[in-house]
N, C-alpha and C positions, 0 to 999 in steps of 0.2 A: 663599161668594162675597160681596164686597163690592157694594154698590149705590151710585151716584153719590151720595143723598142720605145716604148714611152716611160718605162721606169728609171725612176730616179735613187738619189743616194736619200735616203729621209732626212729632217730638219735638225740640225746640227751635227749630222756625221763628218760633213767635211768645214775643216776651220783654216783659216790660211794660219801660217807661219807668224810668231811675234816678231817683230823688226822692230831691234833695239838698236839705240843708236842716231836716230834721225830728227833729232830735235825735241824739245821741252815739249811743245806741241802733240807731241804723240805719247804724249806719258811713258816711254818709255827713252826718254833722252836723256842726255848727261852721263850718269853714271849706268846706265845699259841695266837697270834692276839688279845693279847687284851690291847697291849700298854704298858705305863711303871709305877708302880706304882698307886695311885688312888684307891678308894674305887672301884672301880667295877672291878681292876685289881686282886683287894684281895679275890673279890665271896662273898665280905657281904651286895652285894643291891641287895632288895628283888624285885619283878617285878611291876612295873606301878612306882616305886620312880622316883623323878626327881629331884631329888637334893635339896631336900627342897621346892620347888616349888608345888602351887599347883596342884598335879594329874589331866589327865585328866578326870577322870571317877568324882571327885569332883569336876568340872568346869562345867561340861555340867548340865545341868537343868534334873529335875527328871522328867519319863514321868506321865503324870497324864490323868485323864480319862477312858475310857469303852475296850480300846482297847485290844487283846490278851497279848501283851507285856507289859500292865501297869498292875504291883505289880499283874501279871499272875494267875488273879481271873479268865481269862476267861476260862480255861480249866473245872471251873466248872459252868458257867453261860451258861444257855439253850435259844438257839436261835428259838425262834416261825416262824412261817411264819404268816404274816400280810394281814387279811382282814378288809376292811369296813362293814358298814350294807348296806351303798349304792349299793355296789357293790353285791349284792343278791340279789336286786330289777330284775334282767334275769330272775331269773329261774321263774315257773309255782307255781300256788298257793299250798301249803296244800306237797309243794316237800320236802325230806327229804333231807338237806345240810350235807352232809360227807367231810371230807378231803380229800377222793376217787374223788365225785363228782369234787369239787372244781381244781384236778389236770387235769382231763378230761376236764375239760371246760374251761382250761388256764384262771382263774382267779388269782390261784395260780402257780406259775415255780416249788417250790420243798415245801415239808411239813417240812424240817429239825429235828426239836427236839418238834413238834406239832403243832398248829393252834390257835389265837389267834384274837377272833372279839372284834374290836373295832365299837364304835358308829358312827361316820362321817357319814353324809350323812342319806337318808333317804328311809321309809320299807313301802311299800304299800299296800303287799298281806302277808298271814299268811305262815310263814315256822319254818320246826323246823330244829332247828340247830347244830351239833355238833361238839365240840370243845372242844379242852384242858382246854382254858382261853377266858371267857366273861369282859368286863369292864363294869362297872355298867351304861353305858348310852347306852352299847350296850344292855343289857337286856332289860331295859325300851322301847327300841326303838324298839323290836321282841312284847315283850309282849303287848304292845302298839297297835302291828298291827294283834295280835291274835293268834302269831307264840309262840315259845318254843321255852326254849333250854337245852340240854342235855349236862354234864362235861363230856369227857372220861375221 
C-alpha cells in the first residue's frame, strides 16, 4: 500500500523545458527551431498576425445579445427569479406571499438576486404580496382582486 508521502507525479507529467540554442548537438541549435530566415525567425510578429491575412479574432462574428460573454454587462445585470399572478391563485385568501413562502411551496427553485411578479394569468382571492419588482399589469391584476403589494 502506497502512503500519501510516497506519491509521486505519474510517468511523463513532468517534462523539463526545451533549451534551444545550445549547440547542434542538442538538436535544437543554430537556428533555436524556428527554421531559416523569415519574419517570425527574426521575433518581430506579434501574436494572432497571419501574414497579412485576415486574424482570426477579425473573422469570427461579434457576440451580441444578453448573455454573460457578450460585451460582459452581465457581471452587473441582476438575475430575479420569475413569478406569474397565476401562479398565486394556491395560496389561501388575505395570505401574505414572501419570497420565503414562495421557496417552501416550490413555486419558486432559488430567489437569486430577488423576486419579480409578472402579470400572466389570473388572481381570484386577495393577497398581499412581496417582491423586489411588480410589472404594471401585475399590480392591476393584485389590486384588482383586492390584494396589495409591497417593494422590498
Amino acid at each position: 500500500m502506497v502512503r500519501v508521502d510516497q506519491l509521486g507525479a505519474p510517468a511523463g507529467a513532468k517534462t523539463s523545458a526545451k533549451r534551444v540554442g545550445r549547440g547542434t548537438g542538442s538538436g535544437h541549435g543554430k537556428t533555436s527551431c524556428r527554421g531559416h530566415k523569415g519574419q517570425k525567425a527574426r521575433g518581430s510578429v506579434r501574436p494572432g498576425f497571419e501574414g497579412g491575412q485576415t486574424p482570426l479574432q477579425r473573422r469570427l462574428r461579434k457576440l451580441k445579445g444578453i448573455s454573460k460573454t457578450a460585451m460582459n454587462i452581465g457581471i452587473f445585470r441582476k438575475e430575479y427569479a420569475i413569478v406569474n399572478v397565476g401562479q398565486l391563485d394556491v395560496f389561501e385568501p388575505n395570505t401574505v406571499v414572501t419570497p420565503e413562502l414562495l421557496l417552501q411551496a416550490r413555486i419558486v427553485r432559488e430567489l437569486r438576486d430577488g423576486l419579480r411578479v409578472l402579470g400572466n394569468g389570473e388572481l381570484s382571492k386577495p393577497l398581499t404580496i412581496r417582491a423586489n419588482h411588480f410589472s404594471s399589469s401585475a399590480v392591476a391584476k393584485i389590486t384588482a382582486a383586492g390584494g396589495s403589494t409591497e417593494v422590498l
